[in-house]
N, C-alpha and C positions, 0 to 999 in steps of 0.2 A: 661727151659720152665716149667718143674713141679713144680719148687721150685715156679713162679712166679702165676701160678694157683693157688696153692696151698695160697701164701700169699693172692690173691683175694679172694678166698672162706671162708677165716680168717675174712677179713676186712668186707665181708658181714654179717658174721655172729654177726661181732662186733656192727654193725648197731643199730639194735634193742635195743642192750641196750644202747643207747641214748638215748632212747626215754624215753618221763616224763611218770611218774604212777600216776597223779594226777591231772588230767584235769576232763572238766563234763566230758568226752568221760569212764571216768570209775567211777563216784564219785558224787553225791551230794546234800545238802544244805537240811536236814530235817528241815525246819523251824515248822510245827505243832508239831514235838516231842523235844522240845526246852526245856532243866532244868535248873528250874529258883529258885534260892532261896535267898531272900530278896535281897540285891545289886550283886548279881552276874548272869548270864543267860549265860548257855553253850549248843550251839547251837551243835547238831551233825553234822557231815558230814558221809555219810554211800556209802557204795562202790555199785554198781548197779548191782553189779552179789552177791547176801547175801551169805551167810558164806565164800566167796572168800579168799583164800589165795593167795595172790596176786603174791608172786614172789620168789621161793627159791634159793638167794641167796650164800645159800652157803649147798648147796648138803650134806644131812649124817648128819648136825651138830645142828638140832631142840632134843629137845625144847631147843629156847632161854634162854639167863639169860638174867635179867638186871645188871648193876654195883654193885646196892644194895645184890643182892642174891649172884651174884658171890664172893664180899668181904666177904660176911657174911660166907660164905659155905669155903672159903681158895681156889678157883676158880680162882680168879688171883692173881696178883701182881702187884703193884704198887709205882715206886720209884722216887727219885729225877733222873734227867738229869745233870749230872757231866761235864762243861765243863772250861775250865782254869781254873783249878784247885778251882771250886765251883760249887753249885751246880745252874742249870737255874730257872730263877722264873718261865717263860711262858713255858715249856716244864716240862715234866713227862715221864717215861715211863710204860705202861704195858703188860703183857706179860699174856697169856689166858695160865692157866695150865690144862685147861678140855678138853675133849671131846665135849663141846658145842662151840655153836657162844655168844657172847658177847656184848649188845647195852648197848653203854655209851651214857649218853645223856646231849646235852649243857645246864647248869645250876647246873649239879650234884656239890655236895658239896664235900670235900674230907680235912677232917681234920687228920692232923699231917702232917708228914713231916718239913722241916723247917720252913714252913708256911701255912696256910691252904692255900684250893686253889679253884677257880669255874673252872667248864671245860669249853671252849669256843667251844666247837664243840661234832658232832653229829659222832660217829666212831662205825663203827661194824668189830666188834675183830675175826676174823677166830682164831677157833681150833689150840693149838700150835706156835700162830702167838707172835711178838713182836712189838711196834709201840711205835711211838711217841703219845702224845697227849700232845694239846694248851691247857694252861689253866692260870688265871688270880686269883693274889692274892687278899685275902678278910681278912688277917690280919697283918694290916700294922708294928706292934709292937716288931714281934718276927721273930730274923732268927737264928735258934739256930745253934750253930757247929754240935750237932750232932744232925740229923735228928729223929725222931718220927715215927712209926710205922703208914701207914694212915688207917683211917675208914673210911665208908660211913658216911654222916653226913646231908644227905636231900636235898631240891632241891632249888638256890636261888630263890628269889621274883622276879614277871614278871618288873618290875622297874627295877633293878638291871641287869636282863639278857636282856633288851631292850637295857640298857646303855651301855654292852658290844658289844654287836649286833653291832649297828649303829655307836658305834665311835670305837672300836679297842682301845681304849689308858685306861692302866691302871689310871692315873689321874682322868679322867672321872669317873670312878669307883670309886675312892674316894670321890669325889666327890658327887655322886650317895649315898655312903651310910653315907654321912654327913646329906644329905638334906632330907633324910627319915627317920633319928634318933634323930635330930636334936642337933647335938653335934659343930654346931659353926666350927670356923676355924680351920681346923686341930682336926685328931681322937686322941684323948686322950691314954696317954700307957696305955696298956695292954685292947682296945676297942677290942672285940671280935666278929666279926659278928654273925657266926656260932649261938654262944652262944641267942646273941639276937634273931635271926632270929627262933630257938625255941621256946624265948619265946612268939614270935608272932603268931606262928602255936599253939600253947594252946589256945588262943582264937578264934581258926580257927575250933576248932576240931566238932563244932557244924554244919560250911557247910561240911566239909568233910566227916561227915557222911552223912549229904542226900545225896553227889554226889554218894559215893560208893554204900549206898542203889539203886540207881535210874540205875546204872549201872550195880548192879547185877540183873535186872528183866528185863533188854533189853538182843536183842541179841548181837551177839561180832562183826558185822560186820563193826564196827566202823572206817572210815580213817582218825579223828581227831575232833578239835572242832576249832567252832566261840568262842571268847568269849566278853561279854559287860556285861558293867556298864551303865549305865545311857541314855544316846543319843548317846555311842560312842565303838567304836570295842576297845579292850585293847589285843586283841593279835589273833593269828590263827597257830593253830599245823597241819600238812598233813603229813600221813603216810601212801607209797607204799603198806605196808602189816598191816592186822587187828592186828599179832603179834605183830607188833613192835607199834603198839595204846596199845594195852591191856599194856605192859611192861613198857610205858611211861606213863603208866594212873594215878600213883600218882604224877612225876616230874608235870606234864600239871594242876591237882587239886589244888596241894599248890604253884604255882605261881600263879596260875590266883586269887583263892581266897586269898593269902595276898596281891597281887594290889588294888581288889574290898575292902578290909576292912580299905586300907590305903586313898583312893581315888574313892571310889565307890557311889553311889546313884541310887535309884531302877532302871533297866533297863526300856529304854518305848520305845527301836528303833521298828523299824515296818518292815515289811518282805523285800516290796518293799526298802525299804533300805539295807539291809542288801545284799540284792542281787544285787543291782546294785554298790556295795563296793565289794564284793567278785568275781564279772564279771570278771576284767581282772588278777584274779590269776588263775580262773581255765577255761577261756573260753577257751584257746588255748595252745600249749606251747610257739609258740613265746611271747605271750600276758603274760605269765608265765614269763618266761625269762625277758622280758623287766620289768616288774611289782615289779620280785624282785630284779632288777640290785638297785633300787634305797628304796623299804622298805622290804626286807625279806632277808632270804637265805635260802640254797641248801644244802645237804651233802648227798655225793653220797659213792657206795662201787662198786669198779671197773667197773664205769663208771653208775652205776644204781642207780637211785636214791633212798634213803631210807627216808626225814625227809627234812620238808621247814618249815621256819616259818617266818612271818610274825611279824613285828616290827612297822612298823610306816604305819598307813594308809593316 
């Protein structure tokens, strides 16, 4: 009888963390403080309780890292996934050797290994923990026998992470970065994405400084952004906690600003727009749910959610 108590008073307390962190009920739509520079406009979304930290996760183990700090610093690990005797394309694994918690974020770039790699998902690494992580090759040319040391290597383009998003097939992804480089049937050896993909962030580096300026004179209580080109949404990032915004604030600048410079023309949406497009992702959570059964996703950390994004409106 105690044991069965005892699992009800579990199951309740499990409840709660169901539940979304990202509804209006805690969050939204600053449309008058909207950063706009020549073909890009990144609307904020701000959490309705200001400087809010929305949910600690994982108890003892702040301040977070991102992927990029953590590699840089010798904070994790990062390796091939070995199985019949090879290593997996779509699988990795890393292993958190700090004291902190760890947000890897989908798009993160990660060169070396036997092939570079994009991450397909949104994972927050506990302290000491080890894991799996999905992630989708971006250079089709090279699987070396012996593996490569990996580095951070930037964040891919909202195009390219849209294409993984919504189909799941690597194909598609080649595909993806055929039709944006314009390299014809089939990547040519030794096509590098990585490599190009820097040098399209050099010509980027002119909005990336106004965004960072315009984000260092606000406050931090940020839960993500709208973002548009022209007459049309190109993407939306939502984050439970302002942490995990501020830590994702460079992956979210240079996707969205190398879509707007591939495919962009001045923004001119209008509020009432924007808001009656963004209605059923945050009006409710079943309206959430259903909204992005069919253009976004979710990634939760035992069972709470951390990170949605938005794909096809």
């Amino acid at each position: 009888m105690k044991r069965f108590v005892w699992v009800l008073i579990l199951l309740f307390l499990e409840i709660p963390l169901l539940h979304a962190q990202c509804t209006s009920k805690e969050l939204f739509l600053q449309v008058d403080s909207a950063w706009t520079f020549q073909k890009l406009q990144l609307v904020p979304f701000r959490f309705r309780q200001m400087g809010r930290a929305q949910i600690d996760l994982i108890q003892g183990a702040k301040p977070l890292l991102s992927l990029k700090d953590a590699m840089q610093a010798g904070k994790i690990k990062v390796a091939e996934f070995y199985s019949n005797h090879d290593a997996d394309i779509r699988v990795l694994t890393v292993r958190n050797l700090s004291k902190q918690a760890i947000l890897i974020n989908q798009g993160d770039l990660l060169a070396g290994g036997k092939q570079d790699r994009m991450v397909a998902e949104t994972k927050l690494l506990a302290p000491g923990t080890e894991e799996f992580l999905n992630v989708f090759c971006v250079e089709p040319s090279r699987w070396d026998s012996k593996p490569k040391a990996f580095r951070f290597a930037g964040s891919a383009d909202l195009a390219l992470r849209n294409t993984m998003l919504s189909t799941g097939r690597q194909s598609e992804i080649w595909k993806a970065i055929e039709k944006q480089f314009g390299v014809g049937h089939g990547l040519p050896e030794g096509f590098n994405y990585i490599d190009k993909q820097q040098v399209l962030s050099d010509s980027a580096k002119i909005y990336l400084a106004y965004f960072k300026e315009r984000l260092r004179y606000s406050d931090s209580s940020f839960a993500g952004f709208l973002a548009i080109t022209g007459n049309r949404i190109i993407g939306c990032e939502l984050f439970s906690d302002q942490n995990f915004t501020l830590l994702s604030i460079d992956n979210i600048f240079q996707a969205t600003i190398a879509l707007a410079l591939q495919q962009g023309t001045p923004p001119v949406m209008k509020q009432e727009e924007m808001e009656a497009a963004i209605k059923p992702l945050i009006e409710s959570e079943p309206s959430q749910k259903h909204f992005l059964e069919k253009h976004g996703k979710a990634y939760y950390y035992r069972n709470r959610l951390v990170h949605l994004t938005v794909y096809d409106w």
